[in-house]
N, CA, C and O of each residue as an XYZ file, in Angstrom:
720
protein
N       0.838     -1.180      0.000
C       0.000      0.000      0.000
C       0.880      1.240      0.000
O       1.722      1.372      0.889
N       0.732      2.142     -0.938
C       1.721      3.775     -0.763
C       0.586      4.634     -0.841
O      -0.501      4.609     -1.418
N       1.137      5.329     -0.144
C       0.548      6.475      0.322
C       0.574      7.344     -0.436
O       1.649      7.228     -1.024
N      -0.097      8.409     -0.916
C      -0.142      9.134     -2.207
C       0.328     10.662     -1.578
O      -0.323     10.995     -0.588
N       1.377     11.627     -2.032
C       1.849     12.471     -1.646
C       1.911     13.191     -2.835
O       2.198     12.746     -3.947
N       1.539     14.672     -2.438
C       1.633     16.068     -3.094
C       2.994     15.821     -3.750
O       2.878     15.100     -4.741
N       3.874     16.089     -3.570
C       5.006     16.264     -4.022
C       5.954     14.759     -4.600
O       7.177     14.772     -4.744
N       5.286     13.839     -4.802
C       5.576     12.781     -5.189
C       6.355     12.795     -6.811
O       7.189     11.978     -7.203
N       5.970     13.612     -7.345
C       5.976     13.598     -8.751
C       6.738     15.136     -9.149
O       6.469     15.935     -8.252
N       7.580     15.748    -10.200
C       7.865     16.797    -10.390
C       6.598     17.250    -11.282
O       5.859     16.526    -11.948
N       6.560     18.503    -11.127
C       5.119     18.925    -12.176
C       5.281     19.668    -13.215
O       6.137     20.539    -13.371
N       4.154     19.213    -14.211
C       4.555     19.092    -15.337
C       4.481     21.071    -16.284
O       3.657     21.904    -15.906
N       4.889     21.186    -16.743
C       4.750     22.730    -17.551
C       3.140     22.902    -17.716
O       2.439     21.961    -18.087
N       2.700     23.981    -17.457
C       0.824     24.457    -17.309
C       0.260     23.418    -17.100
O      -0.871     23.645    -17.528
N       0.270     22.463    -16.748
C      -0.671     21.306    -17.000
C      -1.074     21.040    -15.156
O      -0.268     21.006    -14.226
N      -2.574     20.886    -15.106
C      -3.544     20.573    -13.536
C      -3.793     19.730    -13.499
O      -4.050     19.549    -14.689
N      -4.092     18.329    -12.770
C      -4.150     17.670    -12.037
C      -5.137     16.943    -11.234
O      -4.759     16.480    -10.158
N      -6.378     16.775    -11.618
C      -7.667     16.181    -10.512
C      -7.611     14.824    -10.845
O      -7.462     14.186    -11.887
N      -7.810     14.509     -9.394
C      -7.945     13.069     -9.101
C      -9.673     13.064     -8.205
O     -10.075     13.552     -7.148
N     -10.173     12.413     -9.073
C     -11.674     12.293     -8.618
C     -11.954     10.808     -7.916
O     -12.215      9.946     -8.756
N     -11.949     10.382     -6.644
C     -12.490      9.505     -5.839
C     -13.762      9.524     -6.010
O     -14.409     10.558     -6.179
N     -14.360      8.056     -5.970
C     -16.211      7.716     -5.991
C     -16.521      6.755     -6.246
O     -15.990      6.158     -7.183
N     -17.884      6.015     -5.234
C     -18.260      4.950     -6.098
C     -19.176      4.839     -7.393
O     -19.549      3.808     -7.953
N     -19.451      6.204     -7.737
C     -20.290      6.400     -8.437
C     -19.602      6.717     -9.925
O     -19.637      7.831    -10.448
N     -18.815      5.254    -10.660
C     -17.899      5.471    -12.093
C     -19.071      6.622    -12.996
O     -18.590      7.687    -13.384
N     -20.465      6.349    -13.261
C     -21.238      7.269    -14.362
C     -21.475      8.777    -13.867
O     -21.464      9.646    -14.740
N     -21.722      9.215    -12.318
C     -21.181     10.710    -12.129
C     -20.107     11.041    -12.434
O     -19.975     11.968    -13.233
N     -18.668     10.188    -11.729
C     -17.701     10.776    -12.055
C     -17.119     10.942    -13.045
O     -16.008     11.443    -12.870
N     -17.443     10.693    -14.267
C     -17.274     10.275    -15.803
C     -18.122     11.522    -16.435
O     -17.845     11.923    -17.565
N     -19.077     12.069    -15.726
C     -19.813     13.090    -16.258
C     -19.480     14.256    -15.979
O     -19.986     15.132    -16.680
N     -18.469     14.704    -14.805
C     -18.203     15.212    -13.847
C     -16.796     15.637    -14.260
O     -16.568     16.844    -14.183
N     -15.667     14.716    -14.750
C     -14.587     14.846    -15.582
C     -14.737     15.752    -16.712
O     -14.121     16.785    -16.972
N     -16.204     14.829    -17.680
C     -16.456     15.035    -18.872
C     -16.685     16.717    -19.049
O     -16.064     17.513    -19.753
N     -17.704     16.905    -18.226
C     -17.721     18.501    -18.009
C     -16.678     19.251    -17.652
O     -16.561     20.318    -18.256
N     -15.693     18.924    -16.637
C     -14.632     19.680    -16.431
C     -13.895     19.803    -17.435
O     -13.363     20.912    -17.375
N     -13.568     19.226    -18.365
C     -12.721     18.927    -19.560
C     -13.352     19.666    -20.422
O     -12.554     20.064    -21.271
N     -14.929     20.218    -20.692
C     -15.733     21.400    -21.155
C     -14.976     22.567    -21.000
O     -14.666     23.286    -21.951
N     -14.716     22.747    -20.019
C     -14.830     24.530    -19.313
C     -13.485     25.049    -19.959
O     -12.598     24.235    -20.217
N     -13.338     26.266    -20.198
C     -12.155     26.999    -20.725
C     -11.048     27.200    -19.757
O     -11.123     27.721    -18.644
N     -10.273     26.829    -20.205
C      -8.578     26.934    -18.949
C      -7.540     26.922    -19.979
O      -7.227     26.336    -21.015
N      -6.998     28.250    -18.854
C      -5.150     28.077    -19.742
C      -3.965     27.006    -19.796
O      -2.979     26.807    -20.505
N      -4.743     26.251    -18.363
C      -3.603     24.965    -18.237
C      -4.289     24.287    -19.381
O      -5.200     24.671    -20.114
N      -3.555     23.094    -19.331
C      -4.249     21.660    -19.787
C      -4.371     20.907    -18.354
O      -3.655     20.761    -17.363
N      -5.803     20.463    -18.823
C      -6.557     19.338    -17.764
C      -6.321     18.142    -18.186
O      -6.425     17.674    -19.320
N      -5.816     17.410    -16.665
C      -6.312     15.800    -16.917
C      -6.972     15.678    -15.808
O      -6.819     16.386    -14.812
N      -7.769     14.735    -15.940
C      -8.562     14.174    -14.761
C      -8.517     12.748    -14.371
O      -8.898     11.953    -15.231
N      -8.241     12.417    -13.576
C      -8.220     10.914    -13.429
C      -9.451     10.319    -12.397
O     -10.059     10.974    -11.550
N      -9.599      9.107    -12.682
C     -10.809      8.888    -11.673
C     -10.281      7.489    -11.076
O      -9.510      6.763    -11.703
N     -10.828      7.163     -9.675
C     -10.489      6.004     -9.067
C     -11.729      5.883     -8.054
O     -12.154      6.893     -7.493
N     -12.310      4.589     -7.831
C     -13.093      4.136     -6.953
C     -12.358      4.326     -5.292
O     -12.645      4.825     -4.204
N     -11.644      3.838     -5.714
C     -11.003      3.868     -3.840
C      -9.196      4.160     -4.261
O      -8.648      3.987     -5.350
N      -8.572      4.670     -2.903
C      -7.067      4.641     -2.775
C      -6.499      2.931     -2.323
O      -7.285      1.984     -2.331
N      -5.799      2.863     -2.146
C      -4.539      3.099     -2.941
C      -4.285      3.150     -4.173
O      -4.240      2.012     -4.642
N      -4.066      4.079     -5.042
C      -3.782      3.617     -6.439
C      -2.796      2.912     -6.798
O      -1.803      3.104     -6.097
N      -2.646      2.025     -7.771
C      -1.414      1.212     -7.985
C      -0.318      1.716     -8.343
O      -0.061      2.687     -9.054
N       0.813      0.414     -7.374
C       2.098      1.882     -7.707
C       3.051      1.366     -8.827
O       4.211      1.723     -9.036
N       2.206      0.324     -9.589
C       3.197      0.132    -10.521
C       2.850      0.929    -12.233
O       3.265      0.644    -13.356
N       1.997      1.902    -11.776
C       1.420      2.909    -12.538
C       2.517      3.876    -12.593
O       3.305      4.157    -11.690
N       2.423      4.602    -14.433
C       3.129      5.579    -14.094
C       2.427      6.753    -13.861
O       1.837      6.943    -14.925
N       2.082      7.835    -12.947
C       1.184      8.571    -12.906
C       1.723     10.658    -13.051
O       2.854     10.981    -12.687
N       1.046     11.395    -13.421
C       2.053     12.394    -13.174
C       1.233     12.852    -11.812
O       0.273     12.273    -11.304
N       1.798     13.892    -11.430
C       1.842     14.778     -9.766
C      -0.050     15.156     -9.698
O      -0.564     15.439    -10.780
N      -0.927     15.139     -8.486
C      -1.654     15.203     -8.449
C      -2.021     16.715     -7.550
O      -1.968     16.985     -6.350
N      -2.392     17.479     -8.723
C      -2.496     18.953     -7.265
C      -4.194     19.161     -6.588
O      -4.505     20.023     -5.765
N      -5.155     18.092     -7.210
C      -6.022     18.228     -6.475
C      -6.581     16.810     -6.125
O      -6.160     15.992     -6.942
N      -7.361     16.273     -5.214
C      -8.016     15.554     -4.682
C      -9.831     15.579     -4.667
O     -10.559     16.222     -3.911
N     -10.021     15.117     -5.217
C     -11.903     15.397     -4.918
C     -12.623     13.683     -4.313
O     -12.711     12.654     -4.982
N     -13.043     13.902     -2.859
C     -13.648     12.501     -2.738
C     -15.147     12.922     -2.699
O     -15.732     13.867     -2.169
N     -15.452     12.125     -3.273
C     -17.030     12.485     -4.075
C     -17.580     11.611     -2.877
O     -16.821     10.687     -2.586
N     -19.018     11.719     -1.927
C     -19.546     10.872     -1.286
C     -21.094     11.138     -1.799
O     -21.547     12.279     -1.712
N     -21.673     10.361     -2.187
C     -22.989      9.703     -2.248
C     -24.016     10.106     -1.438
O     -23.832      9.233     -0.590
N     -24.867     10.668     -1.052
C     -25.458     10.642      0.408
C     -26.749      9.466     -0.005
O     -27.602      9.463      0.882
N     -26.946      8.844     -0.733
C     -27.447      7.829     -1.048
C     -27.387      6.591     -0.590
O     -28.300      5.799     -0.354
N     -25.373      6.403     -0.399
C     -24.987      5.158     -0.339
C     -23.641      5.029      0.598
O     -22.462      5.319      0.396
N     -24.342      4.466      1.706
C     -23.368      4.504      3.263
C     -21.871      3.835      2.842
O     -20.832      4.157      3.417
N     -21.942      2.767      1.649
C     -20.725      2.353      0.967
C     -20.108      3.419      0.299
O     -19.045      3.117     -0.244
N     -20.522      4.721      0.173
C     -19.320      5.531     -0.795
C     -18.781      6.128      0.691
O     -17.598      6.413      0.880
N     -19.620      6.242      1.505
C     -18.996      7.076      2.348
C     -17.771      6.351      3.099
O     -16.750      7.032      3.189
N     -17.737      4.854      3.737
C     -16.946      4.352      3.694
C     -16.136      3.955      2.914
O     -15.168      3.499      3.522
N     -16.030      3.891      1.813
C     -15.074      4.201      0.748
C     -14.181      5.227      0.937
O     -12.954      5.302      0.881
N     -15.211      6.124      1.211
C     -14.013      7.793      1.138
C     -13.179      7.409      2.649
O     -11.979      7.274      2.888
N     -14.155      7.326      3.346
C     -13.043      7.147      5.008
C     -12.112      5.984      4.978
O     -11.385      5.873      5.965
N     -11.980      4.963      3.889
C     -10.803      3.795      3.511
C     -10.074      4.996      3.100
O      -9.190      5.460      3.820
N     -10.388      5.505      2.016
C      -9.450      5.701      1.302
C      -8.676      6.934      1.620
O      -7.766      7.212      0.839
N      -8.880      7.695      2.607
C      -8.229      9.026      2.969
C      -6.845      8.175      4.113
O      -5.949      8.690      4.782
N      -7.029      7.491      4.014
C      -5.835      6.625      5.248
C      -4.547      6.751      4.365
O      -3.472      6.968      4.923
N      -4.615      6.636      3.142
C      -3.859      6.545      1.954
C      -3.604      8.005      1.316
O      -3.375      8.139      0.114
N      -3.638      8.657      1.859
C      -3.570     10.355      1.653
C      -2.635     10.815      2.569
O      -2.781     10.849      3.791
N      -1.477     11.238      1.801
C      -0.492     12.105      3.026
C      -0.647     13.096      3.575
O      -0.995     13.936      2.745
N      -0.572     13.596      4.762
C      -1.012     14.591      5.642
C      -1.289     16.042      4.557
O      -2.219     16.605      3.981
N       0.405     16.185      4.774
C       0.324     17.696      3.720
C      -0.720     17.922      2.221
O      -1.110     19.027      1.843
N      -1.035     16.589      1.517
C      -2.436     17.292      0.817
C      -3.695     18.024      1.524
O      -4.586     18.696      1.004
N      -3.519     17.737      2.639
C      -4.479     18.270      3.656
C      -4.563     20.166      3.997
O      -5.262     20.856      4.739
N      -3.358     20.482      2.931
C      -2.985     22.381      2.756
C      -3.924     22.736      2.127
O      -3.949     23.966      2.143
N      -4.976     22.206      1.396
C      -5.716     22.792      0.335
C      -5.992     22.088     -0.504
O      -6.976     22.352     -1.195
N      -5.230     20.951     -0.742
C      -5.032     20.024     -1.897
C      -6.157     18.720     -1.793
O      -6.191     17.690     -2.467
N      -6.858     19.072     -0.928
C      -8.232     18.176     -0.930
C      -9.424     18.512     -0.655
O      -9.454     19.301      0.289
N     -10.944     18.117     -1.291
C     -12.078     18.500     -0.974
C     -12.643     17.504     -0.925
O     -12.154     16.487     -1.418
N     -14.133     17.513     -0.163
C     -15.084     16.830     -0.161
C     -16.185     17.380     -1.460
O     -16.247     18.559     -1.808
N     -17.104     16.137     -2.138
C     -18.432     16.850     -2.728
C     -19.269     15.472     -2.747
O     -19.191     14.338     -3.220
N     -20.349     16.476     -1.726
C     -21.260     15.332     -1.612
C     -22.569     15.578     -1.925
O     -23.223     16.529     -1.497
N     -22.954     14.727     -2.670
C     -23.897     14.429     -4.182
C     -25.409     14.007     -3.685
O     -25.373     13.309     -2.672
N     -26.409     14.216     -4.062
C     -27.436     13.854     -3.781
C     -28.445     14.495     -2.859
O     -29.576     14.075     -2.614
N     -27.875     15.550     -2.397
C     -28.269     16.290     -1.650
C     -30.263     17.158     -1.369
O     -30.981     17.764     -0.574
N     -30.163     16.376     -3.129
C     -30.770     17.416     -3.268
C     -32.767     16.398     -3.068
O     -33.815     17.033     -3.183
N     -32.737     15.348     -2.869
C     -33.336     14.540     -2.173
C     -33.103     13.939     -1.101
O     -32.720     12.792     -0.871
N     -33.427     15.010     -0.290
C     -33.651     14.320      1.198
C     -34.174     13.224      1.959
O     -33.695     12.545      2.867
N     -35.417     13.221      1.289
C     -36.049     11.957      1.967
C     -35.741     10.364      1.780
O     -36.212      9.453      2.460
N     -34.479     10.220      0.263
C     -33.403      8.863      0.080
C     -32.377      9.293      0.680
O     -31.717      8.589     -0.085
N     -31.605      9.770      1.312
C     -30.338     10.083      1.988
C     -30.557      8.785      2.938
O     -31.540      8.488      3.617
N     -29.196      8.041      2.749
C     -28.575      7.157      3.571
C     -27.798      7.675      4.632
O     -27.685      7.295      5.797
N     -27.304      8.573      4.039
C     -26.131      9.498      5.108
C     -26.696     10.808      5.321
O     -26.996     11.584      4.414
N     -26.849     11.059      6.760
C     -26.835     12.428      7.014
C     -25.970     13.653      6.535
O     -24.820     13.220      6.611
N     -25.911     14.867      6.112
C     -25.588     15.791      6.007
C     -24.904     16.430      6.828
O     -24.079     17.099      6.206
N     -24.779     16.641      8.441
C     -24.155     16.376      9.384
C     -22.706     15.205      9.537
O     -21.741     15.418     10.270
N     -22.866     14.109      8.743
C     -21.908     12.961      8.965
C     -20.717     13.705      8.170
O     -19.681     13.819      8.825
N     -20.703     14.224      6.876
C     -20.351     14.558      5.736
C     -19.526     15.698      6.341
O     -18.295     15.680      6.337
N     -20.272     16.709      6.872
C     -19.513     17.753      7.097
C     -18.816     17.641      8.719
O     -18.266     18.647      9.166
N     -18.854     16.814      9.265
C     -17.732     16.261     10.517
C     -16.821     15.991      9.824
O     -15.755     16.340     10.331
N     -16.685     15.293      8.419
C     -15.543     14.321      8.089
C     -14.882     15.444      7.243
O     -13.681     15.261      7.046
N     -15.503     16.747      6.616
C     -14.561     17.432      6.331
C     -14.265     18.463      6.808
O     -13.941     19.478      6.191
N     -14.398     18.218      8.805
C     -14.062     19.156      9.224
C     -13.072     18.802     10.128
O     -12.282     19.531     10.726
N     -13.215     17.519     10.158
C     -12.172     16.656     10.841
C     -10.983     16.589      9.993
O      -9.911     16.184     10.444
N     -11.151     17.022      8.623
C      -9.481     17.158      8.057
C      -9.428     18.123      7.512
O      -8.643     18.377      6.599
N     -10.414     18.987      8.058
C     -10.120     21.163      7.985
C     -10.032     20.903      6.457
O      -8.957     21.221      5.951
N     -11.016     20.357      5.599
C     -10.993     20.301      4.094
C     -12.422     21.067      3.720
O     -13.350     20.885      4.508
N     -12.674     22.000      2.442
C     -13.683     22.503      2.335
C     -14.911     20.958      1.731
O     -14.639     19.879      1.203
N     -16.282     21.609      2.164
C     -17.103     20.577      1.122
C     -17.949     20.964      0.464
O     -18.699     21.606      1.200
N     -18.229     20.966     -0.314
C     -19.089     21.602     -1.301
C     -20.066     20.685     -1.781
O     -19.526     19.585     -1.893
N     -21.190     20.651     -2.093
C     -22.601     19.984     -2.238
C     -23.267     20.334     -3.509
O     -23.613     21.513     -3.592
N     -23.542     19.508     -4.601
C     -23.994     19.283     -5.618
C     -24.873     18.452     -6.121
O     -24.287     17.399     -5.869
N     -25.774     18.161     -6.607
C     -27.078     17.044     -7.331
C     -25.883     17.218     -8.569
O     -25.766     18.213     -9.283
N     -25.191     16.207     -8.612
C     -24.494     16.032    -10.106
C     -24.998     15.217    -11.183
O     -24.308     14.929    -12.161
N     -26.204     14.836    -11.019
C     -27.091     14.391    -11.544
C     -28.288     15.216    -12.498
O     -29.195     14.656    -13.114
N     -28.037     16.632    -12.442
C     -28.482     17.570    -13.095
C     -27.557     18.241    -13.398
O     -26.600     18.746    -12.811
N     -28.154     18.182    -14.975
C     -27.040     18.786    -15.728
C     -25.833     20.677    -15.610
O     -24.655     20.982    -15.798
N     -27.265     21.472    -15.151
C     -26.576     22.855    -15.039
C     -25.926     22.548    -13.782
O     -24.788     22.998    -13.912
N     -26.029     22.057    -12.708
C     -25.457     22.160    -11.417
C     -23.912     21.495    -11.315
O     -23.000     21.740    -10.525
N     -24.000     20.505    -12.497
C     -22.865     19.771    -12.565
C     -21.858     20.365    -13.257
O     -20.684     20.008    -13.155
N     -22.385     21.588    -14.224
C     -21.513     22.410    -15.227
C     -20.842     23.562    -14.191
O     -19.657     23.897    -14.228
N     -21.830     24.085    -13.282
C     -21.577     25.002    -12.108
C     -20.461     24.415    -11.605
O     -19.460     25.132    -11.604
N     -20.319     23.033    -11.069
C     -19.460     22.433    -10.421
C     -18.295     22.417    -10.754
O     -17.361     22.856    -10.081
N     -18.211     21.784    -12.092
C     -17.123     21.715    -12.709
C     -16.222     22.866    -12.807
O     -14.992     22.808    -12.789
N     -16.973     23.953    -12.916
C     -16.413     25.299    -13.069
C     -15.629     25.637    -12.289
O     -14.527     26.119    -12.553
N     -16.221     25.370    -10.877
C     -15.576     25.790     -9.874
C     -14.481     24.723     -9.553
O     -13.330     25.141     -9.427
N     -14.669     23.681     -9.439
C     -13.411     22.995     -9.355
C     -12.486     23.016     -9.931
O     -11.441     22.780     -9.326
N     -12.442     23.362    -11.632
C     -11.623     23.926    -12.746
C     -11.077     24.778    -11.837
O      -9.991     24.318    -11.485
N     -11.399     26.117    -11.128
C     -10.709     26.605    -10.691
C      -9.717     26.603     -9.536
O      -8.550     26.955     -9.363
N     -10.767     26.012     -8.769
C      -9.540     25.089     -7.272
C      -8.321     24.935     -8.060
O      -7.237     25.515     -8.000
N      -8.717     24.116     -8.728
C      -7.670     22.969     -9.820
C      -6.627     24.231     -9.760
O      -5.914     24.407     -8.773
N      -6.598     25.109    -10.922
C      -5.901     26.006    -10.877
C      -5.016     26.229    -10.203
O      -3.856     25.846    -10.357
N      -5.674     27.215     -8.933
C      -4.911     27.532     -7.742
C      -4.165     26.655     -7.271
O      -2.978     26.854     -7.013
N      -4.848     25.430     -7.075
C      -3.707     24.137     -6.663
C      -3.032     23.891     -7.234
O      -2.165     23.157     -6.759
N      -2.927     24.264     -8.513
C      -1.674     23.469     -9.801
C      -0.139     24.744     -9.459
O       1.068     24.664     -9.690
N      -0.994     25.783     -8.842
C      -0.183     27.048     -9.006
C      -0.506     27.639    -10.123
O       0.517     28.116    -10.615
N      -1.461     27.851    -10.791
C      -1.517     28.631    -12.149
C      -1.865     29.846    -11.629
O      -1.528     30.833    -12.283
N      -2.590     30.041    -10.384
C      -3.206     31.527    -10.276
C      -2.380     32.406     -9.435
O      -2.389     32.248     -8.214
N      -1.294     33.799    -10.285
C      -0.818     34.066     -9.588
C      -1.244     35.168     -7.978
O      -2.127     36.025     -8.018
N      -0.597     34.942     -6.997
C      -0.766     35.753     -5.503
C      -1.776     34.973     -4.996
O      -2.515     35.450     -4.134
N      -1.956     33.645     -5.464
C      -3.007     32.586     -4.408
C      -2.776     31.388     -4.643
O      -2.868     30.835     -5.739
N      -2.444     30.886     -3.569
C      -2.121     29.222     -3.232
C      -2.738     28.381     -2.481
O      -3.350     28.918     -1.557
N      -2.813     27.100     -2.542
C      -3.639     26.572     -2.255
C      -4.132     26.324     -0.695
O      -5.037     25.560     -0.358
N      -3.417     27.054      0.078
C      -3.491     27.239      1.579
C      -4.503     28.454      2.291
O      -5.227     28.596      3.276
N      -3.989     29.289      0.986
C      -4.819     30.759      0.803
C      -6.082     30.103      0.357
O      -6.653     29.969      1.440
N      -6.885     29.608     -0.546
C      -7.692     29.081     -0.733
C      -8.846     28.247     -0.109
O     -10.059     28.191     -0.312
N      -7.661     27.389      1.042
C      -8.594     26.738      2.179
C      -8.733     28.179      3.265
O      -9.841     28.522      3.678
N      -8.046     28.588      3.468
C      -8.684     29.984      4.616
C      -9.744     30.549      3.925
O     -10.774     30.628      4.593
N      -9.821     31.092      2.447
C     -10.615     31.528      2.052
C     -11.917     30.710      2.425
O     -12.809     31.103      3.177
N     -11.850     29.249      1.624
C     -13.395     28.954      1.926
C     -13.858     28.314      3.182
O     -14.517     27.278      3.271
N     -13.484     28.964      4.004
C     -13.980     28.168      5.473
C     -15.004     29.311      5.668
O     -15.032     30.541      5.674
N     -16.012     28.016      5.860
C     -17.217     29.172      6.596
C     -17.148     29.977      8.101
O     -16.847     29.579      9.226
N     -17.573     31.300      7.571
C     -17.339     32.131      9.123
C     -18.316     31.644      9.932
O     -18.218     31.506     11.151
N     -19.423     31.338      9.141
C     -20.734     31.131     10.330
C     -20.427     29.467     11.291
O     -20.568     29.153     12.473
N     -20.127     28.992     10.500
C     -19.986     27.750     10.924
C     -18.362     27.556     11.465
O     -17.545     27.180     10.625
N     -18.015     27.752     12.529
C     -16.759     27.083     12.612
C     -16.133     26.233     13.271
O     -16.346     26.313     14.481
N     -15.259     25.238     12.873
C     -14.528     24.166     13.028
C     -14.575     24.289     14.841
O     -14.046     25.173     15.514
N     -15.342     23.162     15.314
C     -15.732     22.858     16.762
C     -14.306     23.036     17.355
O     -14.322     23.815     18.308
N     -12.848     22.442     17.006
C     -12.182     23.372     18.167
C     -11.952     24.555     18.211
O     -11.882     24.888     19.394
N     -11.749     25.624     17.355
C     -12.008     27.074     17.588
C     -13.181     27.738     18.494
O     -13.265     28.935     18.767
N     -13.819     26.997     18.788
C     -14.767     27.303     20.050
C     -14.097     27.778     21.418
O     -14.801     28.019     22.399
């Protein structure tokens, strides 16, 4: 099992980086597909994986973002994501990882509370962001914005990094139970 680290890899000239976690292969395939839509000066790749560890006899290039997609549908993605963050080296934890959790937008099938979701990305001070990626404009919205994370995390955007980024999106109203 290796552990997947920010700095594992030298990085490549303009080129960003998403690695999309999920059990859900036909969102995250739609979810890529759209990101790979949106206009950017880098070049995008996106890679997708059900669970970590990825194999290390892969050759892979440097990964500057992380997205673990959870389901609120399906108590198996969510344990999926909590396998697979064991396999995540601390320091992606600067910015270089998010939560997005899907389904939100029917409440009354939620397997997983909404509450569970946002403990787990507050327990690794990671932003989460909430999407029905299952509709089409919301998923284009999405993409957009992650295109841009992407960015900042790759280093493309200059006077903001990806540390600056997690301060930025932490909610004021809501804050992280030990700052209490």
């Amino acid at each position: 099992m290796s552990v997947l680290r920010p700095q594992g890899q030298l990085p490549e000239l303009n080129t960003a980086t998403v690695l999309l976690v999920g059990t859900e292969d036909a969102l995250l395939q739609q979810l890529a597909d759209s990101m790979l839509k949106e206009d950017c000066a880098s070049m995008l790749k996106v890679h997708l994986a059900q669970s970590l560890p990825l194999p290390s006899n892969v050759n892979r290039p440097r990964i500057d973002l992380i997205v673990f997609v959870v389901n609120l549908h399906s108590k198996y993605s969510l344990q999926n994501v909590e396998e697979s963050l064991r396999h995540v080296d601390a320091t992606f934890f600067l910015g270089k990882v998010c939560f997005l959790a899907t389904g939100a937008g029917r409440d009354s099938h939620c397997s997983i509370h909404r509450n569970t979701v946002l403990r787990l990305a507050q327990t690794y001070r990671s932003p989460l962001l909430f999407c029905d990626l299952e509709v089409e404009g919301l998923r284009a919205t999405m993409a957009q914005r992650l295109v841009r994370m992407l960015q900042i995390c790759a280093g493309h955007v200059p006077g903001v990094s990806a540390l600056n980024l997690l301060s930025l999106m932490r909610c004021s109203e809501n804050p992280f139970q030990e700052d209490l």
